[in-house]
C-alpha positions as CSV (number, residue, x, y, z in Angstrom):
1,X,-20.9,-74.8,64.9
2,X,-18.6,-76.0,67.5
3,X,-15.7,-73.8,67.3
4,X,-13.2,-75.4,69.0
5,X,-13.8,-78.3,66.3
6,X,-13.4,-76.3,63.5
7,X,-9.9,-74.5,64.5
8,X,-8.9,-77.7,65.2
9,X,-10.2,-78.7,61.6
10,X,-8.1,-76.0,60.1
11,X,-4.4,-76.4,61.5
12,X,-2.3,-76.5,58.3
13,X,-0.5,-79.7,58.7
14,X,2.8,-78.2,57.6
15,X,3.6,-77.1,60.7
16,X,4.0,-80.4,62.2
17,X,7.5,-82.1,62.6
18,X,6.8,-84.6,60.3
19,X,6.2,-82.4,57.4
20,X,8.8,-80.5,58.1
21,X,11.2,-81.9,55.1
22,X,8.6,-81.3,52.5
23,X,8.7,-78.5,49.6
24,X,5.5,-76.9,51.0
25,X,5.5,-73.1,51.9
26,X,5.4,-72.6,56.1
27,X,2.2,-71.1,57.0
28,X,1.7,-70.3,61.0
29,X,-0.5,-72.6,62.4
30,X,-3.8,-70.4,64.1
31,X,-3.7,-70.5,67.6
32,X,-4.7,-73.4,69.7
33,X,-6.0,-71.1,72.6
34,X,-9.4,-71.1,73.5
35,X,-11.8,-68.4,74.2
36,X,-11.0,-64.7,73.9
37,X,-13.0,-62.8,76.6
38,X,-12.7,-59.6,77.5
39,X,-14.7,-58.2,80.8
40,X,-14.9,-54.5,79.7
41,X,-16.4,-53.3,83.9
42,X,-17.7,-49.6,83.1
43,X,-16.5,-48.3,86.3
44,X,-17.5,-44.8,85.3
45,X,-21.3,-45.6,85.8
46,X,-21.0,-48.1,88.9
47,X,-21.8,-47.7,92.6
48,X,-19.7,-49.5,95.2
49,X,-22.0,-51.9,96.1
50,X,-22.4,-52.8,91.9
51,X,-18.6,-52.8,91.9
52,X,-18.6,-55.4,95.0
53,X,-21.0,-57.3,93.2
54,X,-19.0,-57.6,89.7
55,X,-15.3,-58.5,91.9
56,X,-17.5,-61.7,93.3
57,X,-18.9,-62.5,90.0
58,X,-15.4,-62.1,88.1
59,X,-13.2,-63.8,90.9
60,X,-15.6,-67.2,90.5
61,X,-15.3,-67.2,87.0
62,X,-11.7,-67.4,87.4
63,X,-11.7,-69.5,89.8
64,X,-14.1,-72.5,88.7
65,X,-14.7,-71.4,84.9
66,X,-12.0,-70.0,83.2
67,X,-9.6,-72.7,81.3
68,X,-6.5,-72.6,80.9
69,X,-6.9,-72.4,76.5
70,X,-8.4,-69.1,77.8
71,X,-7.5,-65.3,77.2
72,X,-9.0,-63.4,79.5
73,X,-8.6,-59.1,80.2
74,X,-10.5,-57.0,82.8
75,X,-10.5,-53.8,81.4
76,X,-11.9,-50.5,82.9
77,X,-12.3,-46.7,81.0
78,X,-10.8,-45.0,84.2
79,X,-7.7,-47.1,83.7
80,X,-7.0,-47.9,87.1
81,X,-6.1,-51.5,86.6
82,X,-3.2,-50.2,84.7
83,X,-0.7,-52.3,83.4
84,X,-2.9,-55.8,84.5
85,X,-5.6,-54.4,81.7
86,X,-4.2,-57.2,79.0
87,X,-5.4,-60.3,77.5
88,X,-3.7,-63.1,79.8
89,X,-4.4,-66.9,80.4
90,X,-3.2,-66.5,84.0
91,X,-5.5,-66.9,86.7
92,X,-2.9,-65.0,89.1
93,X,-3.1,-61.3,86.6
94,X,-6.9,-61.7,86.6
95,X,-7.2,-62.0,90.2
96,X,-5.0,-59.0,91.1
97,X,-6.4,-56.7,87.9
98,X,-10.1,-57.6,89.6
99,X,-8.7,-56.5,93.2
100,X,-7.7,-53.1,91.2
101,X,-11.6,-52.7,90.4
102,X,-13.3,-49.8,91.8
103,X,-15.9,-47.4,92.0
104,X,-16.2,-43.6,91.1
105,X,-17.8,-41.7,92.7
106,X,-19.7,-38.5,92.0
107,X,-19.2,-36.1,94.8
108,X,-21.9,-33.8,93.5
109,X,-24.4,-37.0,93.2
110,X,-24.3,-37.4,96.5
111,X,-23.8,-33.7,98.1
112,X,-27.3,-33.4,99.7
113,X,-29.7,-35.3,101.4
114,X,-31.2,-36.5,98.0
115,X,-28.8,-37.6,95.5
116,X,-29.5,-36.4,91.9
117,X,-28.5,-39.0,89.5
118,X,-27.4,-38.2,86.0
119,X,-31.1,-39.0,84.8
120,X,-32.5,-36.5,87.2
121,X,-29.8,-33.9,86.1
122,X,-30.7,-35.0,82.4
123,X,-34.7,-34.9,83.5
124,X,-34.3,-31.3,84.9
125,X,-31.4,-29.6,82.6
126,X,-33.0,-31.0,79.2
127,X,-36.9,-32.3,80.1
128,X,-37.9,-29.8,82.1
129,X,-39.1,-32.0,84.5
130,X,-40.7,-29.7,86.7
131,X,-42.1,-32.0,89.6
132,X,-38.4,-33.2,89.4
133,X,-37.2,-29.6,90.2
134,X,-39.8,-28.6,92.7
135,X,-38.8,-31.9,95.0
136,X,-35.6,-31.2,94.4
137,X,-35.4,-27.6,95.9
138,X,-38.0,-28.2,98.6
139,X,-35.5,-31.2,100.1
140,X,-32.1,-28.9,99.5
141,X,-34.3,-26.1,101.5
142,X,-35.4,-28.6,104.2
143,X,-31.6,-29.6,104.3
144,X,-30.0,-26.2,104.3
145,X,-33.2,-24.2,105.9
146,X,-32.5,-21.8,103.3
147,X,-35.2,-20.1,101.1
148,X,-36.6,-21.5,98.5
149,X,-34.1,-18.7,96.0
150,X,-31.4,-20.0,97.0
151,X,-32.1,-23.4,97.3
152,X,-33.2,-23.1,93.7
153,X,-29.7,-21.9,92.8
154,X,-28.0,-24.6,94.5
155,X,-30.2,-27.7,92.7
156,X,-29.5,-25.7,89.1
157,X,-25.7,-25.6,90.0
158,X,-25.5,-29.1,91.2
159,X,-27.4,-29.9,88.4
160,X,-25.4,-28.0,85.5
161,X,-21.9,-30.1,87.4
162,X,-23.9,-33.7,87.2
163,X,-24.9,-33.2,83.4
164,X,-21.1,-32.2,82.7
165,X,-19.8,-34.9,84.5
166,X,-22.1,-37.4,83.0
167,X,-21.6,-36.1,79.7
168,X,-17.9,-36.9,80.1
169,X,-18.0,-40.4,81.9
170,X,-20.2,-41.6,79.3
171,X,-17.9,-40.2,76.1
172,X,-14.9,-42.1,77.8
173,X,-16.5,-45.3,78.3
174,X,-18.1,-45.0,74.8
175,X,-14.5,-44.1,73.1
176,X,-12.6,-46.9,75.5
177,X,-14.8,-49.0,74.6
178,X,-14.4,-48.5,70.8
179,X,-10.4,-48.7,71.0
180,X,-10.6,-52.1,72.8
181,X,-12.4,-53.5,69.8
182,X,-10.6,-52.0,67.4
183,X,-7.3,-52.8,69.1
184,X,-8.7,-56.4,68.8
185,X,-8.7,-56.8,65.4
186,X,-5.1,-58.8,65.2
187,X,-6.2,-61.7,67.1
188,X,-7.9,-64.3,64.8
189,X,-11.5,-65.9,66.0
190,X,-14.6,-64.9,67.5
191,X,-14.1,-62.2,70.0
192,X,-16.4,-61.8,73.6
193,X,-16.6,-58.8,75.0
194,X,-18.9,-58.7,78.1
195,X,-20.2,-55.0,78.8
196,X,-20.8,-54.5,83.0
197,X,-22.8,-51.7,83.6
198,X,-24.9,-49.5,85.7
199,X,-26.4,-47.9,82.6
200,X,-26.2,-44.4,81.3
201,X,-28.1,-41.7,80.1
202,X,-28.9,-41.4,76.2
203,X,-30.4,-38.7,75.3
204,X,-29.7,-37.1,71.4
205,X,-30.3,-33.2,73.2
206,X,-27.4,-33.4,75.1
207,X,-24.6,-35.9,73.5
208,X,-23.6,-38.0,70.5
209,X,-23.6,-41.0,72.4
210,X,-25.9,-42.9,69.7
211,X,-23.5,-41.6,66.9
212,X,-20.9,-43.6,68.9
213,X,-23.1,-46.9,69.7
214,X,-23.5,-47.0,66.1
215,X,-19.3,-46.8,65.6
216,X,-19.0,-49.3,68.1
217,X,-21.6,-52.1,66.7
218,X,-19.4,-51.2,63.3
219,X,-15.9,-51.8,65.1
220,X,-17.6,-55.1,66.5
221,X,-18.9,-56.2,63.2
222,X,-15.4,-55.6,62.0
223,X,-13.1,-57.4,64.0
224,X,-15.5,-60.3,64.6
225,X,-16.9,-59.3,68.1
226,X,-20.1,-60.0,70.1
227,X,-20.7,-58.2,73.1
228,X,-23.1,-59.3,75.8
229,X,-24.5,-56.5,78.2
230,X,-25.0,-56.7,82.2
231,X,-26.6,-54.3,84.2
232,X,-24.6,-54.5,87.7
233,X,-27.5,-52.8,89.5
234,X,-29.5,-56.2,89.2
235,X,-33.0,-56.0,90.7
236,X,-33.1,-52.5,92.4
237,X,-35.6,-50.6,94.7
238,X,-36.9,-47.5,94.8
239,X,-35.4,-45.1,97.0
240,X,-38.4,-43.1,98.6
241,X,-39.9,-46.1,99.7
242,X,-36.8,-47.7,101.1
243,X,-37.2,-47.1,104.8
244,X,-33.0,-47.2,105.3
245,X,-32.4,-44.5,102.6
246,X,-34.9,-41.9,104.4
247,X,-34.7,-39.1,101.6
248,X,-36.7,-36.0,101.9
249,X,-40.5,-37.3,101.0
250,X,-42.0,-37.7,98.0
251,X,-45.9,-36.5,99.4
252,X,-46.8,-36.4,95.6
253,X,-45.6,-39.8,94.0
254,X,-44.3,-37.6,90.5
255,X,-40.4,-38.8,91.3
256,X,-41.0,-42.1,93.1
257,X,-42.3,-43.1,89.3
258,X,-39.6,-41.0,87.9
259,X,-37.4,-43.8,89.6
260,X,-38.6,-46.7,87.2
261,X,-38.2,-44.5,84.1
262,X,-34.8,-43.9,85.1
263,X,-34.2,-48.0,85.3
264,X,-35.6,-48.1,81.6
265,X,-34.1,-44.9,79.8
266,X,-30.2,-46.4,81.2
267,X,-30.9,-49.5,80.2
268,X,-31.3,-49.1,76.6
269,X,-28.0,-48.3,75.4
270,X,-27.5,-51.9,77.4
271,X,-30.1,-53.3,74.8
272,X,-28.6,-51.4,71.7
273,X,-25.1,-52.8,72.0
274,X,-26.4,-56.3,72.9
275,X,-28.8,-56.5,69.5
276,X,-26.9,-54.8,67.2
277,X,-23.5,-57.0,67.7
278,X,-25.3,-60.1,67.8
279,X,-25.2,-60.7,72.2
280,X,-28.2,-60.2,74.1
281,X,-28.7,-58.0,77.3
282,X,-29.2,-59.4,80.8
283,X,-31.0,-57.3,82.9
284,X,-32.8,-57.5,85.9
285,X,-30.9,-60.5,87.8
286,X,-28.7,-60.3,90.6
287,X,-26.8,-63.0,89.1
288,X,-23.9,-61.9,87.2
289,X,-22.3,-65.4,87.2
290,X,-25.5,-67.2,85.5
291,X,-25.1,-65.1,82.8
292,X,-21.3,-65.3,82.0
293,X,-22.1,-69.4,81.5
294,X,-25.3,-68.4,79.4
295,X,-23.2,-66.5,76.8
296,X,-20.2,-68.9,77.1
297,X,-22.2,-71.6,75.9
298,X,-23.9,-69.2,73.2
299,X,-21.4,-68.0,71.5
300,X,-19.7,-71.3,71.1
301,X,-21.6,-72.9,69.0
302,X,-22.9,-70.9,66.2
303,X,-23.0,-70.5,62.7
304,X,-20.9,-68.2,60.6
305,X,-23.1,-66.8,57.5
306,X,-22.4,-64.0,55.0
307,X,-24.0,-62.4,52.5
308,X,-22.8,-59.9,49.6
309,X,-25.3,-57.1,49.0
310,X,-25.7,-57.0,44.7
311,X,-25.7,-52.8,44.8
312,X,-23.6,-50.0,46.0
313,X,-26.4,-48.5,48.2
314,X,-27.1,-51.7,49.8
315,X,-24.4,-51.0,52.6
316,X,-26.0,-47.6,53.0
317,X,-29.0,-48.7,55.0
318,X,-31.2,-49.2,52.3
319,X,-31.1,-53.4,52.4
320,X,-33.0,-55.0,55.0
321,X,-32.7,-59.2,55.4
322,X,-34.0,-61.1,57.9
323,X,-32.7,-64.7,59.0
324,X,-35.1,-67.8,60.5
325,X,-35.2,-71.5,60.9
326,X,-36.7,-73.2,58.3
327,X,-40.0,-75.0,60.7
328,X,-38.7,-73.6,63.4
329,X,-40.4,-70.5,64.6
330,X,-40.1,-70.9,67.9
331,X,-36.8,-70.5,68.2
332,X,-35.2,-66.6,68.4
333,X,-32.0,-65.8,65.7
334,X,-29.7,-63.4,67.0
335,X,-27.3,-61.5,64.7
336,X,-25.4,-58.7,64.5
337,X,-26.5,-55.7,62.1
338,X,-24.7,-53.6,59.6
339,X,-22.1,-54.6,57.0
340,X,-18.9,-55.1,57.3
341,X,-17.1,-52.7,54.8
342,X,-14.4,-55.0,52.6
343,X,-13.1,-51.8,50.7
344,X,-10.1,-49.5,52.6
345,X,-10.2,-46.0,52.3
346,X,-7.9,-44.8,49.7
347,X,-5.8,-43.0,52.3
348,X,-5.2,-46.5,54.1
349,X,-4.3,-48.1,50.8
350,X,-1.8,-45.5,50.0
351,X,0.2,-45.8,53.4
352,X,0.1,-49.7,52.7
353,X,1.7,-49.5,49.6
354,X,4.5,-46.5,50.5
355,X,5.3,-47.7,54.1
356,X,8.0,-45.6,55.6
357,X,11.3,-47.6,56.1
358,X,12.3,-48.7,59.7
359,X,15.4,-49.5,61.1
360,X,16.2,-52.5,61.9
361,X,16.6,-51.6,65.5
362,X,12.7,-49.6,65.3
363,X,11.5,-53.2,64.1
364,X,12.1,-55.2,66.6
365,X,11.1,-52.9,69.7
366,X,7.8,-52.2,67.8
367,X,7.4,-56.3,67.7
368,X,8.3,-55.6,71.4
369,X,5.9,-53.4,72.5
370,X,3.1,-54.8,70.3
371,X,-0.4,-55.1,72.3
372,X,-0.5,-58.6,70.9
373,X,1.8,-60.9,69.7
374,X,3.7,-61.0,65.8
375,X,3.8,-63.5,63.8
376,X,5.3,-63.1,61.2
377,X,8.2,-65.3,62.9
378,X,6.6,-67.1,65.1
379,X,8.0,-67.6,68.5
380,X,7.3,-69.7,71.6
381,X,8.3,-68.7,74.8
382,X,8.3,-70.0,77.8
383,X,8.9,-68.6,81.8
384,X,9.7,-69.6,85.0
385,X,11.9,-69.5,88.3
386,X,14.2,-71.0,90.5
387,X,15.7,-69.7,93.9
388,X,19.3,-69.5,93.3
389,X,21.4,-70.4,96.6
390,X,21.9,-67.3,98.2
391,X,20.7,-65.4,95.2
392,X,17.3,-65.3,95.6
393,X,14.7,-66.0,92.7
394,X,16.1,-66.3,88.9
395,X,13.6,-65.8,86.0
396,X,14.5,-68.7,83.4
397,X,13.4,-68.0,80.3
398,X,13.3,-69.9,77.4
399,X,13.0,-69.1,73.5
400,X,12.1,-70.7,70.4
401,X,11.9,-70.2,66.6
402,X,10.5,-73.5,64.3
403,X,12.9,-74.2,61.7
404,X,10.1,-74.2,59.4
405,X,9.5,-70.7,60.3
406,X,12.7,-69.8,58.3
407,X,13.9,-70.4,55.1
408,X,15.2,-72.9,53.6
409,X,18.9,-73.5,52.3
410,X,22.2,-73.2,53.5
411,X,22.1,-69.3,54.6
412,X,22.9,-68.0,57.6
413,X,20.0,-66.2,59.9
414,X,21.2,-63.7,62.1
415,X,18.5,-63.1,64.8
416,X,18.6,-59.8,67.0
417,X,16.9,-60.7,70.2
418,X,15.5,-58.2,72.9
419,X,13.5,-59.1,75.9
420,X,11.9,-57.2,79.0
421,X,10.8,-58.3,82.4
422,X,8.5,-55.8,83.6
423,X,6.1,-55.6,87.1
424,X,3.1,-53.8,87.7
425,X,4.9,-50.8,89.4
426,X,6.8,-49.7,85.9
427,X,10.5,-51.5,86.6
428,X,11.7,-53.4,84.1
429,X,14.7,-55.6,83.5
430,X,16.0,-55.9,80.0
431,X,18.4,-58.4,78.2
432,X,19.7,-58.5,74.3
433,X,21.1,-61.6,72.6
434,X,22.3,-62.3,68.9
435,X,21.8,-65.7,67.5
436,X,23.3,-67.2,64.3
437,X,21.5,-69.9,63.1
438,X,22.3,-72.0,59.9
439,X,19.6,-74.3,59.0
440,X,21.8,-77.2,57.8
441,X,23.3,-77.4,61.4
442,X,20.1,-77.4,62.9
443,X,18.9,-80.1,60.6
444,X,21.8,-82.6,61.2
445,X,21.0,-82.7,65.6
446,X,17.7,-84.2,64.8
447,X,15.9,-81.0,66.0
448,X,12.8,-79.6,64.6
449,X,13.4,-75.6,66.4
450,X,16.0,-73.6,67.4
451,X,16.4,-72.8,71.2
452,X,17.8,-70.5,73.7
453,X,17.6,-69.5,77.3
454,X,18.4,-66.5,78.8
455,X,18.7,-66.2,82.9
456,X,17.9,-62.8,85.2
457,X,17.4,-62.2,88.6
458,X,14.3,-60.7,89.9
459,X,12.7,-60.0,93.5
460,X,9.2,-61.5,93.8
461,X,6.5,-60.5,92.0
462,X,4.0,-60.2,89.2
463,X,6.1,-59.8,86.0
464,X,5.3,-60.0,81.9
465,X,8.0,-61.2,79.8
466,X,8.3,-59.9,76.3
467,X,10.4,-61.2,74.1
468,X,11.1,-59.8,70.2
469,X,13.4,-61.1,67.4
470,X,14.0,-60.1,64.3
471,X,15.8,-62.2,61.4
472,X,18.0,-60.0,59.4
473,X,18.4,-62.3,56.4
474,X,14.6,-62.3,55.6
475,X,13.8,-59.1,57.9
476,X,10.7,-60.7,59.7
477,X,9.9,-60.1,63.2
478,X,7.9,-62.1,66.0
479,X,7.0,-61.4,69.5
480,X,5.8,-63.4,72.3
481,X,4.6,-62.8,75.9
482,X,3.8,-64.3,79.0
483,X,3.1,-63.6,82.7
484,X,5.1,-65.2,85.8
485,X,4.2,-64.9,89.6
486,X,7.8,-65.1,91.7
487,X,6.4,-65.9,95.0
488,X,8.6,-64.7,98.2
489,X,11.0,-67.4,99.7
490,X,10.9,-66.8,103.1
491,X,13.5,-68.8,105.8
492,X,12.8,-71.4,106.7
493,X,8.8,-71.9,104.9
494,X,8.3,-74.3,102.6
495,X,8.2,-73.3,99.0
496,X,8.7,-74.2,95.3
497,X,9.8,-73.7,91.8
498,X,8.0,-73.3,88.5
499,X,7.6,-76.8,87.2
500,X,9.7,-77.1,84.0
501,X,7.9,-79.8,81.7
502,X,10.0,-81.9,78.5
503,X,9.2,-84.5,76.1
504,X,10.4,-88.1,75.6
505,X,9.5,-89.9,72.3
506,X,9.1,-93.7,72.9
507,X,12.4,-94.6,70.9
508,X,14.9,-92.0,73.3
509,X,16.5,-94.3,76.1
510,X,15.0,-93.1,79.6
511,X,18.3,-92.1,80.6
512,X,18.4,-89.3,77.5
513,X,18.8,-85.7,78.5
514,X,15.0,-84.3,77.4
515,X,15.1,-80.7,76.0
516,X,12.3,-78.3,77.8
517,X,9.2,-78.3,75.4
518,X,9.1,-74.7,75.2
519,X,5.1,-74.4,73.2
520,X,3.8,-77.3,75.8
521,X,2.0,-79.1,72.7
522,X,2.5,-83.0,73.0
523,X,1.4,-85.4,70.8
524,X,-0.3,-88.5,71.1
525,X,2.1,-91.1,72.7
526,X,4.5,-89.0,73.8
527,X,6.0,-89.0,77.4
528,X,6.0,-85.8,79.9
529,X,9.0,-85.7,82.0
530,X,8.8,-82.6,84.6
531,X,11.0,-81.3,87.0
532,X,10.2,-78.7,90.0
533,X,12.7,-77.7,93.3
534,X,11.5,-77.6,96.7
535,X,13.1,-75.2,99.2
536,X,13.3,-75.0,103.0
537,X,12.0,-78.5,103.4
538,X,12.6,-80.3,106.5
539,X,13.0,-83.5,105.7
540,X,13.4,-85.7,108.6
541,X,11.6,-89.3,109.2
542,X,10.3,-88.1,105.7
543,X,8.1,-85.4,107.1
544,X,7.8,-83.7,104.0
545,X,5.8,-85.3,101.0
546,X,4.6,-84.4,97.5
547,X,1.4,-84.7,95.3
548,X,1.9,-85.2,91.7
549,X,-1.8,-85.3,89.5
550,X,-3.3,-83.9,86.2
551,X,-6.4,-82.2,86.0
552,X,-8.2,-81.0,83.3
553,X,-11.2,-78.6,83.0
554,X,-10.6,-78.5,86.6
555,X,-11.5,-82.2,87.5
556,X,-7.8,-84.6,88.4
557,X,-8.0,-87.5,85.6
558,X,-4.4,-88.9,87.0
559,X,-3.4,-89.1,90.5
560,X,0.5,-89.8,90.7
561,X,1.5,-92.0,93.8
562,X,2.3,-89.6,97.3
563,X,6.0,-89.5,97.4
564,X,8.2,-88.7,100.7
565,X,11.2,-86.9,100.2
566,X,14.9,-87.7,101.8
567,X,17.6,-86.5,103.6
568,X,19.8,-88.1,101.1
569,X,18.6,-86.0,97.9
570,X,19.2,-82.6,99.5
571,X,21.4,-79.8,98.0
572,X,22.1,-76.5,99.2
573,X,18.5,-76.7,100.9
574,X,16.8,-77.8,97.6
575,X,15.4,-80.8,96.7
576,X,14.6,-81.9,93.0
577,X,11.2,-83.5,92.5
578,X,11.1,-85.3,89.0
579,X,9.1,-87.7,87.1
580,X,7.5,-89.1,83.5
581,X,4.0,-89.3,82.8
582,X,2.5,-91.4,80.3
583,X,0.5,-89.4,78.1
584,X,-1.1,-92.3,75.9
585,X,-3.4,-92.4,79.4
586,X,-4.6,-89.2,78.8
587,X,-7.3,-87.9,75.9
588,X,-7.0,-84.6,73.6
589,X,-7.3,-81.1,74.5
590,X,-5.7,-79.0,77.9
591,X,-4.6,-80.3,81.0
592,X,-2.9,-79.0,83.9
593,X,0.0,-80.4,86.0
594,X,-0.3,-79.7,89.3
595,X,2.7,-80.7,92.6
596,X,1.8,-80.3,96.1
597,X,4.3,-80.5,98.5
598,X,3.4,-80.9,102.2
599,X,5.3,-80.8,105.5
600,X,3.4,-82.7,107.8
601,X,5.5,-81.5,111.0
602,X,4.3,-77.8,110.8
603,X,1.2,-78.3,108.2
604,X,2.5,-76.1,105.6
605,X,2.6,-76.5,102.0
606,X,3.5,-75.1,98.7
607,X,2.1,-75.7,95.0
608,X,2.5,-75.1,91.5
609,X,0.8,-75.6,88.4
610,X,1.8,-75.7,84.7
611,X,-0.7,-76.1,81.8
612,X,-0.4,-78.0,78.6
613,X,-1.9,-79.2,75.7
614,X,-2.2,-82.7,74.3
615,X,-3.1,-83.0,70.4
616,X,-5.4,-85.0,68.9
């Protein structure tokens, strides 16, 4: 099926303004974002050179293929991207988590003049590979001109520390990997996980790591996730007969063909994951790119089929079905395997019906430090920043609740709000507001939501606003995040604001002050007025000019006349750049709004973008 079709098929229509007024229950609208991807790079099991290869291949999918309806998370098992390692839809967090991407390296791998790599340790601890072990000492003893004892000892040590070591990285990637999928399981849809790789040893004699494949393909079928599977090594040569490595010789040919076992035996926890989640494995291609698009396109259109097993051993393994085409054998089905297990432990069921009380207080910061956003008050929010004259840059941040998100009548909400601005080095800046809200009032100025703003200054960076409320009259919370970059203002260089976007009906004069649009959903006929500041211009004989178009899936579909900006509209070294944008012009679905200002004396220029989305 097309998928983006079908959500759009499904928006409860009580959520729109002009339903508003009737007696119908409010039911949260699913989310209008795209596709949820998640790049989960196994950076335990990848050489520098694989890592190199995956930073290219991520960076141009962000770059020419990522949309902005996209939610998109690089996550690692080491952890070094740290606090980047989230679901985001900006381009500018998935560029610097990527930079953050890294190898690790196995001292002990590499120690001697022949690496052992965890399939030799695994080969020689466990297969008793003894050609393995033979070349092995005779190239530390060449190396070390020791005697073949000791050389012995110092392959069976080296050896013993790879196995541990492997042992170890693959656990954590296995377990990481299970508590991202897991962790998934609030956001609604399909989820894509795409599983980067070098490979890793599976052998049952020395680990559980099938035990835990199986617990992952059950957390994917769970949640609703596929996961495709990439080995980063690509198309790689053999070693001994790779002129540039010059290892010891290999006069008898027993580990040059130990080399292509080694390719297969990593490679099928690769295939395991892809087939038993429903993805498929792409191996052997030096193209990581080609098959991001591959999957893409797969795992949007599909079909969504499910079948209840008639006995209570069926989910035990004992039921086997098969799915084809009807005249159509040509063509391959892929689906996940397993059941998905409708029926919570007792233990689960029990906690859901005695939850321990919270304070009201423990409410809201737990809607506040939430991994994804709650709904149950929905909130919008939306970020960005000025530079205030001789303050430097402001975060402006704006809030808002639907009215049809509370109830109904002539009560009084009282809303507890908390928020944090917080960079990638830990510092945060906080704020708290309380709102009373009576619906009545709300009602009678025409307005459909309630909304607030809340100012803070910040130095430049990468921040993630989070904002929580709670209503005390029904005891609901909501959350809502979003990432900003605060670019530095130096003296004297050109720069600009966000771009703060509004929305004019046809019947409000154009003179009317326009409320920021907060969600960035316009419908059909609507106008888009938009506003952005440009600092440190130099504006005479109109040196300095700005770029107004709209592009969407990365293509401009409306170029706005070149305007030169004057003397005359400076103020305190800022310059507003407005306008209104007829949206009838435009069709459905996201677009971007992008401003380029230019100064033509030095060549410099500055540029900002704002995404939004235009309803069917």
């Amino acid at each position: 099926m097309a998928e983006q079709k079908q959500l759009a098929a499904a928006r409860p229509l009580n959520t729109r303004a002009e339903n508003l007024d009737k007696k119908t229950p409010f039911v949260p609208a699913p989310s209008e974002r795209g596709r949820v991807i998640f790049f989960f790079v196994d950076d335990e099991h990848l050489t520098l050179e694989n890592v190199t290869r995956t930073r290219q291949a991520l960076l141009q999918f962000v770059d020419k293929e990522m949309l902005p309806s996209d939610l998109v998370a690089i996550v690692s098992p080491s952890g070094r991207i740290g606090f980047l390692q989230q679901l985001t839809a900006s381009k500018a967090v998935a560029r610097e988590a990527i930079s953050r991407l890294t190898d690790k390296r196995k001292t002990e791998t590499y120690s001697g003049k022949v690496p052992i790599s965890d399939y030799d340790a695994d080969q020689v601890a466990l297969g008793h590979n003894r050609e393995l072990f033979r070349y092995l000492v005779e190239a530390t003893a060449a190396e070390f001109q020791s005697d073949p004892l000791t050389a012995a000892n110092m392959v069976r040590n080296r050896v013993a520390q790879i196995e541990a070591q492997s042992r170890a990285a693959t656990s954590d990637t296995l377990m990481v990997l299970e508590r991202l999928l897991r962790s998934s399981a609030p956001l609604p849809g399909r989820k894509l996980i795409f599983f980067v790789s070098g490979g890793f040893v599976t052998d049952p004699r020395g680990s559980s790591v099938f035990a835990r494949l199986q617990r992952i393909s059950q957390a994917a079928a769970d949640v609703g996730a596929v996961i495709y599977t990439m080995d980063a090594r690509g198309t790689f040569a053999n070693i001994y007969t790779d002129a540039s490595q010059n290892p010891y010789p290999d006069f008898t040919g027993h580990v040059s063909r130990n080399v292509f076992a080694e390719g297969q035996a990593t490679q099928e926890s690769l295939h395991t994951l892809a087939d038993n989640t429903g993805g498929r494995a792409f191996l052997g291609s030096n193209s990581l790119g080609d098959g991001f698009r591959q999957a893409l396109n797969e795992s949007s259109n599909y079909y969504l089929l499910a079948w209840r097993p008639t006995r209570d051993e069926d989910p035990k393994g004992k039921t086997r079905f098969m799915v084809a085409i009807k005249g159509r054998p040509d063509l391959k089905v892929r689906l996940r395997r397993g059941f998905i297990n409708l029926n919570e432990p007792k233990a689960a069921r029990n906690a859901a019906a005695d939850p321990k009380p919270q304070s009201a207080d423990s409410q809201v910061l737990a809607a506040l430090g939430s991994l994804y956003p709650v709904t149950a008050l929905p909130i919008s929010l939306s970020v960005g920043y000025v530079n205030g004259p001789g303050k430097g840059p402001i975060l402006k941040a704006a809030m808002q609740i639907e009215f049809a998100a509370l109830s109904e009548g002539s009560i009084t909400h009282e809303l507890d709000v908390i928020g944090i601005a917080l960079d990638d080095r830990g510092s945060l800046v906080s704020f708290k507001q309380k709102l009373s809200v009576n619906p009545a009032e709300v009602l009678a100025t025409g307005q459909h939501a309630v909304l607030w703003n809340q100012e803070l200054p910040l130095p430049a960076g990468l921040y993630q606003v989070r904002v929580a409320v709670r209503d005390n009259a029904t005891g609901k919370s909501g959350s809502a995040m979003q990432w900003l970059e605060i670019p530095p203002v130096k003296a004297g260089a050109l720069a600009l604001s966000s771009i703060f976007i509004g929305k004019r009906t046809d019947s409000a004069a154009v003179t009317d002050k326009v409320r920021l649009n907060v969600t960035r959903r316009f419908e059909p006929g609507s106008l888009l007025r938009y506003q952005a500041f440009v600092y440190n211009a130099s504006l005479a004989n109109g040196e300095v000019v700005v770029q107004s178009r709209i592009l969407k899936a990365g293509q401009p579909v409306m170029v706005l006349p070149v305007r030169a900006l004057s003397s005359k509209d400076v103020n305190n070294n800022t310059v507003s750049v407005s306008g209104e944008i007829d949206l009838k012009k435009l069709t459905a679905g996201w677009h971007v709004l992008e401003i380029l200002a230019t100064d033509n004396r030095t060549g410099t220029s500055a540029s900002q973008t704002v995404d939004f989305l235009l309803r069917d």
